[in-house]
C-alpha positions as CSV (number, residue, x, y, z in Angstrom):
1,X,-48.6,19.4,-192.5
2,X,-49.5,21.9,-189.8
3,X,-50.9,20.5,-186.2
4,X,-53.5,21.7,-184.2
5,X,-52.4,23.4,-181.1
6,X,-54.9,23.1,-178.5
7,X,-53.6,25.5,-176.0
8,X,-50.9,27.4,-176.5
9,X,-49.1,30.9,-175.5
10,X,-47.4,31.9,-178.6
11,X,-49.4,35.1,-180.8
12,X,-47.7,33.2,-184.0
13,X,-49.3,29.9,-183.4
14,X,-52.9,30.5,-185.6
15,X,-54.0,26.9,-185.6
16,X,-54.5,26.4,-182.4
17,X,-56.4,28.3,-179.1
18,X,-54.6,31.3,-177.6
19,X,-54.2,31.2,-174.4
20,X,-55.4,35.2,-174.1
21,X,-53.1,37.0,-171.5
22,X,-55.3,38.7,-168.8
23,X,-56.5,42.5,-169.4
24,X,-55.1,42.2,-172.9
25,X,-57.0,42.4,-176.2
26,X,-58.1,39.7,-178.5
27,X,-56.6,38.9,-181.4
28,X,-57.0,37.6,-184.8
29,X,-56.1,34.3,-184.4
30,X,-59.0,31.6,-181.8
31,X,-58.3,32.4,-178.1
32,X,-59.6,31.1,-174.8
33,X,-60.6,33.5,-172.7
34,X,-60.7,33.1,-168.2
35,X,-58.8,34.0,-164.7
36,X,-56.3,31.7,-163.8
37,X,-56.6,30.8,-160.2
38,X,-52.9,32.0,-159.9
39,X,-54.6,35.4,-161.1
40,X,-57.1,35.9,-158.9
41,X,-56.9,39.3,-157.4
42,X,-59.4,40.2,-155.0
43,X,-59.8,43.7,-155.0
44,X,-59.8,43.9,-159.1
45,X,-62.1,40.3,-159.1
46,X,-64.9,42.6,-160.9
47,X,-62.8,44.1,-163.1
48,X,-61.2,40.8,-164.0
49,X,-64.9,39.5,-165.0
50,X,-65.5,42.6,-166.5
51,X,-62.4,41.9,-168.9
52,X,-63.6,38.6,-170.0
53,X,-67.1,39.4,-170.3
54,X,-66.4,42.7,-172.9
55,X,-63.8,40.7,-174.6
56,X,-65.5,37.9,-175.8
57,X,-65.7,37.8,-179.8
58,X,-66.4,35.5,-182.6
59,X,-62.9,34.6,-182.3
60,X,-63.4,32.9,-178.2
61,X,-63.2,29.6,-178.8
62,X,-63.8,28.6,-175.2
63,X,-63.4,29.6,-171.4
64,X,-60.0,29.5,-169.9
65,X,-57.6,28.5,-168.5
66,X,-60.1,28.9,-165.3
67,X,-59.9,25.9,-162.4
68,X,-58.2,25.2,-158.9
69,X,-54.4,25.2,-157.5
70,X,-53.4,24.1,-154.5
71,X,-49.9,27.0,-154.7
72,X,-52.4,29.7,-155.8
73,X,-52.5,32.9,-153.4
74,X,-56.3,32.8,-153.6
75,X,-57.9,30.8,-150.7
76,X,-59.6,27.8,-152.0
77,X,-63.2,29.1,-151.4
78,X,-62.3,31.8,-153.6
79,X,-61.0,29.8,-156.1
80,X,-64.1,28.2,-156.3
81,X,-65.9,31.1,-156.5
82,X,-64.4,32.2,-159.8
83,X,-64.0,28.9,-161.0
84,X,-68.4,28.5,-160.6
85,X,-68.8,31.8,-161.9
86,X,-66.6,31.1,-165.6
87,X,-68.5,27.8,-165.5
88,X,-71.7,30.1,-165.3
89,X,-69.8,32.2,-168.3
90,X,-69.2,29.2,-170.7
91,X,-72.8,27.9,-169.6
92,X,-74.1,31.4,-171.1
93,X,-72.2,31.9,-174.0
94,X,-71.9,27.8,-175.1
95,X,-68.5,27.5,-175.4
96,X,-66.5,24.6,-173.6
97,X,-64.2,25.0,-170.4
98,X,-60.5,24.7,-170.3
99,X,-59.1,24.1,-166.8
100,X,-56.0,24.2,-165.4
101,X,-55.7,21.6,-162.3
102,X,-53.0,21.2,-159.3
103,X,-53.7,18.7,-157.1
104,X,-57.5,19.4,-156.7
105,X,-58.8,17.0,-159.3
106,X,-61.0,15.5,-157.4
107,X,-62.6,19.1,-156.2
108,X,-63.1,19.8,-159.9
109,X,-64.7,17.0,-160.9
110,X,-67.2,18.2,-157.8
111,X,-68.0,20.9,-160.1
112,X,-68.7,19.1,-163.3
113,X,-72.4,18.8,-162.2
114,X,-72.8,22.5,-163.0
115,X,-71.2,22.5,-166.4
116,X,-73.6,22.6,-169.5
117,X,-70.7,22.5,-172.0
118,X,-67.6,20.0,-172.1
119,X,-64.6,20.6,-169.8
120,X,-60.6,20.1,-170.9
121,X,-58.1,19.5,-168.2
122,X,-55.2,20.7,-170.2
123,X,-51.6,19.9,-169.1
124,X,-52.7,16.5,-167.8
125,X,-49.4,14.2,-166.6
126,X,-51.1,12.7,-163.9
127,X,-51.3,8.9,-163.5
128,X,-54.2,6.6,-164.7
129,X,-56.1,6.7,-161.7
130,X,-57.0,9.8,-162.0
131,X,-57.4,9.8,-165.1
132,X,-59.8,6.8,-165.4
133,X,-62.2,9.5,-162.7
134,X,-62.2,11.8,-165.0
135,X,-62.6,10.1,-168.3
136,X,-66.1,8.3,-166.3
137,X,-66.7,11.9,-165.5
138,X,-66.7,13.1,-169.2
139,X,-63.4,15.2,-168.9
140,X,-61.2,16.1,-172.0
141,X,-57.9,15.3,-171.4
142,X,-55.2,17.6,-173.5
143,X,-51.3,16.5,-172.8
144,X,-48.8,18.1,-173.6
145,X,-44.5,18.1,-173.9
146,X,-44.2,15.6,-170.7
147,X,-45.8,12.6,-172.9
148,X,-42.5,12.6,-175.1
149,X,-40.4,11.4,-172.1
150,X,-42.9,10.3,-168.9
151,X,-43.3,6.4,-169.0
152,X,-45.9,6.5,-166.7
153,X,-48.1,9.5,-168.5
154,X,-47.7,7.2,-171.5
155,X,-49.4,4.7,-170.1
156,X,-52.0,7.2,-169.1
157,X,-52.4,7.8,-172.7
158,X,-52.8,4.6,-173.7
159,X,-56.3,4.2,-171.4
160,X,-57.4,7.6,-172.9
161,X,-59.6,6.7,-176.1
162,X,-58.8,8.7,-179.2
163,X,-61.9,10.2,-178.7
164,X,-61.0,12.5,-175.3
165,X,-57.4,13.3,-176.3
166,X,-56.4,16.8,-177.2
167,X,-52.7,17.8,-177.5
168,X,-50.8,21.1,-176.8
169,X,-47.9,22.8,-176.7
170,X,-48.7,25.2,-173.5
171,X,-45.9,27.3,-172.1
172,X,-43.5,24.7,-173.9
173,X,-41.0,25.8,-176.6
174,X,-40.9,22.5,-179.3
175,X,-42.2,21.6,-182.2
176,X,-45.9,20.5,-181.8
177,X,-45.6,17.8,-184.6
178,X,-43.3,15.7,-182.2
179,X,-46.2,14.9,-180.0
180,X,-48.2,14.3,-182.2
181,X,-46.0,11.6,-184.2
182,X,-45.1,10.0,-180.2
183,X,-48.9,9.7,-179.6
184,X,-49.7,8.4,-182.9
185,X,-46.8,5.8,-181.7
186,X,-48.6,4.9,-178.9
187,X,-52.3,4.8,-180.1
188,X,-50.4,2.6,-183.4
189,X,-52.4,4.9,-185.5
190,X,-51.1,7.6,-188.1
191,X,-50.3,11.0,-187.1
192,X,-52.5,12.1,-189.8
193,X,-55.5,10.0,-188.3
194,X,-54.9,11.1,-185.0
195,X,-55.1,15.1,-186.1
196,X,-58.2,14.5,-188.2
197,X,-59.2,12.7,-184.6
198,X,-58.3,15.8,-182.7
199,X,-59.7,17.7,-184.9
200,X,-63.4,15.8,-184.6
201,X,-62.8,16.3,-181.2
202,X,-62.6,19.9,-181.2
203,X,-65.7,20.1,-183.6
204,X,-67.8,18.1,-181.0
205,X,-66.2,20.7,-177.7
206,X,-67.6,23.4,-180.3
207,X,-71.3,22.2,-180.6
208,X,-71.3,21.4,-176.8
């Protein structure tokens, strides 16, 4: 049984969402398209924009990854900026928001108010807390490789109802269906309800 892959990096993954790699071209297979706040570049911040808006096809599944990082090079104002103005984007062309997140969580969720369509915070390993503000905050939460072996981010998981979980494989190089059998574990559900699950999930992201 093949997996969905909900964010992923690998051109040979097709059942999933491409992560698209900035200035490069879409492909064949469902892509996100955004700037990363580590990507930023000032002086080509048009062009960047420019990029995303004369690459978007049928094939753009949603915007991103787009969002705020403490370690990014980019002051945080700009951050922001770019992170309003692909909120703006997915507002336009209806397609949901996948965000990347480090230690700002609590800035993004200041931004939900201007997001029409739903918003993923993918690579989520943080502890229930903060996940609890996001989930009343109407945040997607997609986890990833650190679920097989983080007690703690299990626990997370187990406050996160069925029907806000999305799971990917990222950067990471491992076999997708792994997570998925350790979450069905933990949710004591079968891995083939918890894809069909996912799967729901991803149609109700799709029709905003």
């Amino acid at each position: 049984m093949e997996f969905f892959d909900f964010h992923h990096h690998k051109k040979d993954i097709s059942f999933g969402i491409y992560n698209l790699d900035l200035n490069s071209l879409p492909t064949d297979i469902p892509y996100s398209i955004g700037i990363h706040p580590k990507a930023i570049n000032i002086r080509m911040l048009e062009k960047q924009f420019q990029w995303i808006e004369s690459n978007i096809t049928e094939n753009c599944i949603a915007v991103g990854e787009c969002g705020l990082d403490s370690f990014a090079e980019a002051d945080l104002k700009t951050q922001e900026d770019v992170f309003l103005r692909q909120i703006r984007i997915s507002n336009s062309i209806k397609k949901p928001v996948i965000i990347h997140c480090v230690r700002k969580f609590y800035e993004v969720i200041s931004f939900k108010k201007y997001a029409e369509q739903p918003m993923i915070i993918h690579g989520f390993n943080k502890k229930e807390r903060i996940a609890e503000d996001l989930l009343n905050n109407n945040f997607y939460l997609s986890f990833g490789k650190a679920v097989l072996y983080n007690l703690s981010l299990q626990n997370t998981l187990k406050i996160t109802p069925l029907n806000k979980i999305f799971l990917e494989t990222d950067n990471d190089d491992f076999n997708i269906e792994d997570l998925y059998l350790k979450v069905a574990g933990i949710k004591n559900i079968s891995a083939e309800e918890l894809h069909q699950q996912i799967l729901e999930n991803l149609e109700t992201i799709k029709n905003g």
